[in-house]
Every structure is written in C-alpha cells, then in structure tokens.
MDTraj code that builds the backbone (N, CA, C; nanometers):
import mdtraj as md
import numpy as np

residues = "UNK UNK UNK UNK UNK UNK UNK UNK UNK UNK UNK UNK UNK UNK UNK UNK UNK UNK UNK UNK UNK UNK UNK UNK UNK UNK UNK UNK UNK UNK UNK UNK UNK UNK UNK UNK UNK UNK UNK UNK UNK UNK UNK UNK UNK UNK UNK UNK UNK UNK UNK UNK UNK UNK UNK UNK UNK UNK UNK UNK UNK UNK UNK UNK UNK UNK UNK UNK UNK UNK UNK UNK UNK UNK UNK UNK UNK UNK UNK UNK UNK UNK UNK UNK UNK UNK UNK UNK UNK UNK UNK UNK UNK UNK UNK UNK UNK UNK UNK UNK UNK UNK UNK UNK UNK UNK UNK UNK UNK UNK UNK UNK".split()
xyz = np.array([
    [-2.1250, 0.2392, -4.3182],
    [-1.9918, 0.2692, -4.2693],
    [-1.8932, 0.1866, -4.3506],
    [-1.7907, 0.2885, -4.3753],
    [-1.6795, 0.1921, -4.5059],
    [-1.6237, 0.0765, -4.3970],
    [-1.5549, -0.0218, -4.4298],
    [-1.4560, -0.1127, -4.3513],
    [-1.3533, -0.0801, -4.3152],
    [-1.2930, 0.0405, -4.3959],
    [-1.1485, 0.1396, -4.3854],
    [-1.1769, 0.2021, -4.1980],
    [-1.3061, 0.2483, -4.2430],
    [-1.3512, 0.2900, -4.1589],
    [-1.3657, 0.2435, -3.9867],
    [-1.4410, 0.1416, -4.0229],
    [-1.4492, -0.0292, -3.9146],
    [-1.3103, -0.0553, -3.8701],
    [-1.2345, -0.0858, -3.9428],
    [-1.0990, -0.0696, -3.8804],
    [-0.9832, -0.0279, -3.8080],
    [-1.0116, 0.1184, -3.9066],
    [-0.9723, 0.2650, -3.8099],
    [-1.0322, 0.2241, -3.6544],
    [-1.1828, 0.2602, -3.6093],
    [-1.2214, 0.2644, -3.5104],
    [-1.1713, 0.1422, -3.4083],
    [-1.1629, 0.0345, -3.4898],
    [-1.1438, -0.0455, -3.4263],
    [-0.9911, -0.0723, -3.3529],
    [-0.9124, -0.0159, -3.4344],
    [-0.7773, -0.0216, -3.4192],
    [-0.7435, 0.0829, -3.2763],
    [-0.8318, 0.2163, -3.2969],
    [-0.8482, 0.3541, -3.1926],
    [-0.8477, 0.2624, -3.0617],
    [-0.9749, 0.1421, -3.1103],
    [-1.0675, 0.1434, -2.9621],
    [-0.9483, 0.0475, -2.8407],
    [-0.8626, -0.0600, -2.9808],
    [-0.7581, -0.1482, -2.9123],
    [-0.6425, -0.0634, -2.8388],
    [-0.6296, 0.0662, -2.9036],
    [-0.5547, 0.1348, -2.8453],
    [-0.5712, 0.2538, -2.6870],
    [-0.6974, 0.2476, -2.7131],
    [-0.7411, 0.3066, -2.5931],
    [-0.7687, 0.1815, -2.5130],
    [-0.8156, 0.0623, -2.4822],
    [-0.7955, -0.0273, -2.4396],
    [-0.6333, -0.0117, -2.3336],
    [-0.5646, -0.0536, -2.4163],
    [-0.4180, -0.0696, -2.4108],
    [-0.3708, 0.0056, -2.3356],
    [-0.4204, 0.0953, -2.3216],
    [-0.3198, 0.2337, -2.2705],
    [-0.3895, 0.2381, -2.1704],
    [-0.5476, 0.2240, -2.1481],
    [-0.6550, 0.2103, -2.0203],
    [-0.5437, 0.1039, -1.8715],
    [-0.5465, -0.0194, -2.0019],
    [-0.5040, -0.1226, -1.8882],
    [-0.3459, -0.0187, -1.8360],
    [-0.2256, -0.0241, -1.9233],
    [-0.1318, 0.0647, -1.9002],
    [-0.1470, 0.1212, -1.7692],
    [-0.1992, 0.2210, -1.8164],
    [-0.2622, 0.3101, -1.7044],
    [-0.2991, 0.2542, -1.5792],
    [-0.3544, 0.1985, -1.5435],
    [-0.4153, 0.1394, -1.4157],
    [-0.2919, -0.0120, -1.3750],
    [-0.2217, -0.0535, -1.4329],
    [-0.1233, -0.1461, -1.3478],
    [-0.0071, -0.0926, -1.2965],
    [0.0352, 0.0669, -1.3175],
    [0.0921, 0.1592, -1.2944],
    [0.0398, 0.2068, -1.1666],
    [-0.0377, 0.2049, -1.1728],
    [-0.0559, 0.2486, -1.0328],
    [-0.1546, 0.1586, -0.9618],
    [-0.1194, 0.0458, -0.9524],
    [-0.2114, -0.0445, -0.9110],
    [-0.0858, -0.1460, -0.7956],
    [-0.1017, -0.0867, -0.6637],
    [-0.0102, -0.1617, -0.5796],
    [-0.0643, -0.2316, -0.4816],
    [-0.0909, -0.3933, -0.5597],
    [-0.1452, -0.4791, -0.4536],
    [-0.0434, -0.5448, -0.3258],
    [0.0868, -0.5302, -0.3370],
    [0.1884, -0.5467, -0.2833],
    [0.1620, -0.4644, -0.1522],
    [0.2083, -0.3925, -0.1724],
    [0.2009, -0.2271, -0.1065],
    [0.0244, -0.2579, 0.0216],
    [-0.0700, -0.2675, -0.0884],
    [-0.2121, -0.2951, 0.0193],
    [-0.2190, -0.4262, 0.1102],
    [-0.1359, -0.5443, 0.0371],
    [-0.1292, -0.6800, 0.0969],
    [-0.0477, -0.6312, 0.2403],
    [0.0626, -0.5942, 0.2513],
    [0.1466, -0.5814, 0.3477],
    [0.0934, -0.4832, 0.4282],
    [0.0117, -0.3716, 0.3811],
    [-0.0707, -0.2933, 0.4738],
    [-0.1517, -0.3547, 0.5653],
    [-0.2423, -0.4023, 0.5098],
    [-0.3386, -0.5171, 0.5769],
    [-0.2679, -0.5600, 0.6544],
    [-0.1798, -0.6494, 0.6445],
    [-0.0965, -0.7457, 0.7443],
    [-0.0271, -0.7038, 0.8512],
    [0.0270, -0.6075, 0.8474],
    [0.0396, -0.4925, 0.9576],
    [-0.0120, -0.3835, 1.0300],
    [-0.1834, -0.4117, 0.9982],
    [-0.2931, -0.3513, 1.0438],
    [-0.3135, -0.4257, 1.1320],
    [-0.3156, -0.6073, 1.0818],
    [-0.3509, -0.7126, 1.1909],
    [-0.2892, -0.7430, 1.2907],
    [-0.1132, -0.7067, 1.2393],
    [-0.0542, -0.7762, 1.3346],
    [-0.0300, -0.6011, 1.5015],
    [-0.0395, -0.5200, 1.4226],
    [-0.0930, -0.4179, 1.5362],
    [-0.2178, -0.4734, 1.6492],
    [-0.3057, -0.4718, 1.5608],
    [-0.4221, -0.5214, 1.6335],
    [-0.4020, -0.6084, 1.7382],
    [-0.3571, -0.7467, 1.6534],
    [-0.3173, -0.8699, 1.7412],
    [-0.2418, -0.8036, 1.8604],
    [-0.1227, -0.7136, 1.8497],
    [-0.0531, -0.7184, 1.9469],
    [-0.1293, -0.6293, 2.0659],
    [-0.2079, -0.5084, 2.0185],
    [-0.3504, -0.4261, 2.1424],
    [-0.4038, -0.5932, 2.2159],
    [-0.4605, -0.6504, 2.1192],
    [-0.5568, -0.7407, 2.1693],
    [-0.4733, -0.8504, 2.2911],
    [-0.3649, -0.8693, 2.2608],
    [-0.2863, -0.9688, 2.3226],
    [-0.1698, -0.9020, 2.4206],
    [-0.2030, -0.7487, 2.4358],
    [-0.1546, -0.6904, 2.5677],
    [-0.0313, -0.6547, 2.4963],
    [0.0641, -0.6905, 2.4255],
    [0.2078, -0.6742, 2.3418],
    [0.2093, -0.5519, 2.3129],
    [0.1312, -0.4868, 2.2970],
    [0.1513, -0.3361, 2.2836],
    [0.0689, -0.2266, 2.3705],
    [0.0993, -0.1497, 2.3725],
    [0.0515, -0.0408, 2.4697],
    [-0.0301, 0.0635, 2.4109],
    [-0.0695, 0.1070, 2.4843],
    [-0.1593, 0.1887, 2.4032],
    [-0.0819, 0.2878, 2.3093],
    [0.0346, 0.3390, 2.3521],
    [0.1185, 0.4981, 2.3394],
    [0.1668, 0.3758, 2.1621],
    [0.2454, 0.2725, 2.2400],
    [0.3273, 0.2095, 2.1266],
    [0.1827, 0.1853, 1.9701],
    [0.1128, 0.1320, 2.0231],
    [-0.0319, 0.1156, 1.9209],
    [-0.0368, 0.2571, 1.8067],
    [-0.0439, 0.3167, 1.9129],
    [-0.0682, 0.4612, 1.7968],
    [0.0849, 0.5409, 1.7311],
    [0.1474, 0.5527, 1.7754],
    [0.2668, 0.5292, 1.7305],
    [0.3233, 0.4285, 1.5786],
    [0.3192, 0.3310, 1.5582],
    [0.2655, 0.2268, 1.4935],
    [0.1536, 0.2788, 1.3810],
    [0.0051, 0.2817, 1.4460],
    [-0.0620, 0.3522, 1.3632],
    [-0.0436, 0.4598, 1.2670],
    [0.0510, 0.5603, 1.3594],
    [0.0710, 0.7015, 1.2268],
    [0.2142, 0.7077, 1.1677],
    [0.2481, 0.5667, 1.1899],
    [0.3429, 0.4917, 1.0738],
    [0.2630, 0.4843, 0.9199],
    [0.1880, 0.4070, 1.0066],
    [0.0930, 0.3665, 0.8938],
    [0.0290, 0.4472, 0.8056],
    [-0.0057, 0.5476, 0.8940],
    [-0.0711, 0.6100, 0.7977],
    [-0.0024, 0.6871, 0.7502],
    [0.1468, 0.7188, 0.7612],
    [0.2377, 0.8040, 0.6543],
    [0.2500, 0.7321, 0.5742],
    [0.2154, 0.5840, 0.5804],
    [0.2809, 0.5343, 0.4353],
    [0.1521, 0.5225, 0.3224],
    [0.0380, 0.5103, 0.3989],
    [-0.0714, 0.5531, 0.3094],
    [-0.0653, 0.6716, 0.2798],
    [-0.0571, 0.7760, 0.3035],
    [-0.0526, 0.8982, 0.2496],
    [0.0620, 0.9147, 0.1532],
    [0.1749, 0.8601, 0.1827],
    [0.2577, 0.8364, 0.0514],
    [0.2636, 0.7714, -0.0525],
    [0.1432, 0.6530, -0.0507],
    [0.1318, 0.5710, -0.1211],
    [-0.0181, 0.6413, -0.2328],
    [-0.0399, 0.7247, -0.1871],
    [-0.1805, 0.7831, -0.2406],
    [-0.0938, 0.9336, -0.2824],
    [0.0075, 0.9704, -0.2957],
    [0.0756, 1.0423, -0.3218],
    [0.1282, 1.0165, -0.4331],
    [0.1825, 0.8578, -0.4408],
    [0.2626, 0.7934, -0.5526],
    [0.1675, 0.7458, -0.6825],
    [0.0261, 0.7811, -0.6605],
    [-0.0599, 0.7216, -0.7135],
    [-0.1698, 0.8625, -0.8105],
    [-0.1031, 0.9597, -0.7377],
    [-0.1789, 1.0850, -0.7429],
    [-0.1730, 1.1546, -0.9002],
    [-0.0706, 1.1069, -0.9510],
    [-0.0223, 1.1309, -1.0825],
    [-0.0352, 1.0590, -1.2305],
    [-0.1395, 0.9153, -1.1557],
    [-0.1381, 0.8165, -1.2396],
    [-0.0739, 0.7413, -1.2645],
    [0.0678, 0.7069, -1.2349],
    [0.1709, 0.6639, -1.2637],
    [0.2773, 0.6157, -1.0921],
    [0.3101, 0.4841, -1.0711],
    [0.3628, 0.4673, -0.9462],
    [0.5122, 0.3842, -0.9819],
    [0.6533, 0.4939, -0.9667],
    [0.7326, 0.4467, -1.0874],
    [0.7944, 0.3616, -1.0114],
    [0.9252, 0.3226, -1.0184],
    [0.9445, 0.2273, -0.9453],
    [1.0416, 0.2632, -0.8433],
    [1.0718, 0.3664, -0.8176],
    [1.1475, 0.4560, -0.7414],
    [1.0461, 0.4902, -0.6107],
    [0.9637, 0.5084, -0.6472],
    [0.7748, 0.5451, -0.5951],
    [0.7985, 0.4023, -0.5218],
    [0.7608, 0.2769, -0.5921],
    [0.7720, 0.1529, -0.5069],
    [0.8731, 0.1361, -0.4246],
    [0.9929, 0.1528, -0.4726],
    [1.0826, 0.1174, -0.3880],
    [1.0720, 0.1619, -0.2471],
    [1.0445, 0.3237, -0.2050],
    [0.9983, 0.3734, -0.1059],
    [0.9298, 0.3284, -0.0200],
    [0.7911, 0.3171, -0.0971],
    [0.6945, 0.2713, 0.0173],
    [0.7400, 0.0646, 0.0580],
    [0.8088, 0.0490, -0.0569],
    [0.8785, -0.0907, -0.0449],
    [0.9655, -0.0670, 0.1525],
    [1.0432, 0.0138, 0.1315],
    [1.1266, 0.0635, 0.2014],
    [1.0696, 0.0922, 0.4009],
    [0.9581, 0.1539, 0.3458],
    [0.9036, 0.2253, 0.4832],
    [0.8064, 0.0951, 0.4999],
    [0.7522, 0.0173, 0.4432],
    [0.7228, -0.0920, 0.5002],
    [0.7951, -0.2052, 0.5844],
    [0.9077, -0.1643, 0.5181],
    [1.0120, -0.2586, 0.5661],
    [1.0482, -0.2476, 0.7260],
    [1.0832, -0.0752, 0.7562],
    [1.0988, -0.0419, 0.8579],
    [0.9779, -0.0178, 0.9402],
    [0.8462, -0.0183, 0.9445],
    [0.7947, -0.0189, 0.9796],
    [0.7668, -0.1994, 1.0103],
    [0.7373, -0.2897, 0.9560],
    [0.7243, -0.4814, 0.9990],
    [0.8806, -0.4563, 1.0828],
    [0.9621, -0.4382, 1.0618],
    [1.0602, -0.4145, 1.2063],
    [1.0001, -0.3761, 1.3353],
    [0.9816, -0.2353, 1.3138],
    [0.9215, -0.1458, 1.4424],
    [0.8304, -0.2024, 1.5056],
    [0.7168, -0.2615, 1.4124],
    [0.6482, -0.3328, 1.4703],
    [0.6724, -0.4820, 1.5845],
    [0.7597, -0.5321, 1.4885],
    [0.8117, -0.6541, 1.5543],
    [0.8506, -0.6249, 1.6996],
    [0.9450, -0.5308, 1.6859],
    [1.0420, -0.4602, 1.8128],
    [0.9740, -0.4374, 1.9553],
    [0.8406, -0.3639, 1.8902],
    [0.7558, -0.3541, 2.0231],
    [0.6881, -0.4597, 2.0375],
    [0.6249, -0.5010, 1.9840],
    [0.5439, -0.6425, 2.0376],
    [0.6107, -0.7375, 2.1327],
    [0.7842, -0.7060, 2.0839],
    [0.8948, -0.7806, 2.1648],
    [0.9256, -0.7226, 2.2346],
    [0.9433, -0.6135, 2.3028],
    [1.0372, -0.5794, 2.4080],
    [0.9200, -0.6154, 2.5448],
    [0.9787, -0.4915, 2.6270],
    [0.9576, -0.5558, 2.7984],
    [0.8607, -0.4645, 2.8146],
    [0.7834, -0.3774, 2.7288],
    [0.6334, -0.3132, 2.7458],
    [0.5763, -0.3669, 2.7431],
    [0.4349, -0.3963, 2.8231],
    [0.3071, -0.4756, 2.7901],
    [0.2119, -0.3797, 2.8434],
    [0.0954, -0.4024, 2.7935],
    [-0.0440, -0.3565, 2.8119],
    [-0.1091, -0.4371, 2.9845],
    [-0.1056, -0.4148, 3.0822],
    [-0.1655, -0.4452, 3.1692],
    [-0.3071, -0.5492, 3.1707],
    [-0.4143, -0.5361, 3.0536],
    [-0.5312, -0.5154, 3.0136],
    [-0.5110, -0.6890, 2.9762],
    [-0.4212, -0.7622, 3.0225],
    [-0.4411, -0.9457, 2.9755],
    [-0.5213, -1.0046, 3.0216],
])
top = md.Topology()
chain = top.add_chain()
for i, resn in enumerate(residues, 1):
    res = top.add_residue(resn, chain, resSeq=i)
    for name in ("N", "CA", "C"):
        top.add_atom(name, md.element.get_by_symbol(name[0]), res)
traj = md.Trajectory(xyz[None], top)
C-alpha cells in the first residue's frame, strides 16, 4: 500500500471519526435526562410522603412523559438544535413548578 495512500485513508478515517463524535453530542441531552430523573424522584418522594395524591401523581407523570416523547422527537433526526433544547429546557421548567405547587398546596394523600 503506497503512503499517499496510508494517508488518504487515514485522513477519511479522522474524518469520519469527527463527524461520528459531531453527530452524537447533537443529540446527546444529559441535561434534559439529569432533570428528568430528578423529577421522577421528587414525584415519587411526594406519593411516598402522602404530598401528592394519587389523581395529582399521574397528572405529573403524563407531564413527563410529554416531555420524553418530545425529547425523543428532538432526537429523531439526529440532530437536537438549540431551539429543540430550549423547549424541552422550557417544559421542564414548568413542569419542577407544577410539581412544586402540588406537593405544596392543601391536597394530601390520606395513606401517611
């Protein structure tokens, strides 16, 4: 194999590399999953600790899961732009509210 050659390939392979990583930090939203998690728990916590009700729990829940489904939406294309983030930035936001709201008000779960 010439070295012209060795090079070429080698140069291809840095470039497919490159564009691999590209590719995948684009749509790679650990932000987005961190804050999911954390408002999976703090649901939980609030079932477990009577703060929420059952009706309010699920409610809550298919918050959640609109924003996973939008977030696997934003991801669906390969590419999660930042308009894409801002959104699910957004509905997280209002959702760690909502959440807060009920855990706080004058509903409780009987079940303490």
């Amino acid at each position: 194999m010439s070295k012209l050659l060795k090079v070429f390939m080698s140069i291809s392979l840095l470039f497919v590399l490159a564009f691999t990583t590209f590719a995948q930090q684009n749509t790679n939203t650990p932000k987005v999953a961190k804050r999911q998690k954390n408002q999976q728990e703090r649901i939980a916590d609030g079932v477990k600790d009577g703060e929420l009700t059952k009706k309010e729990a699920a409610k809550l829940e298919a918050r959640e899961a609109k924003i996973q489904q939008d977030k696997k939406e934003a991801k669906a294309d390969g590419k999660v732009t930042k308009k894409e983030k801002a959104k699910l930035d957004r509905e997280q936001d209002r959702a760690s509210r909502k959440i807060y709201k009920q855990k706080h008000d004058a509903q409780t779960n009987d079940k303490r």
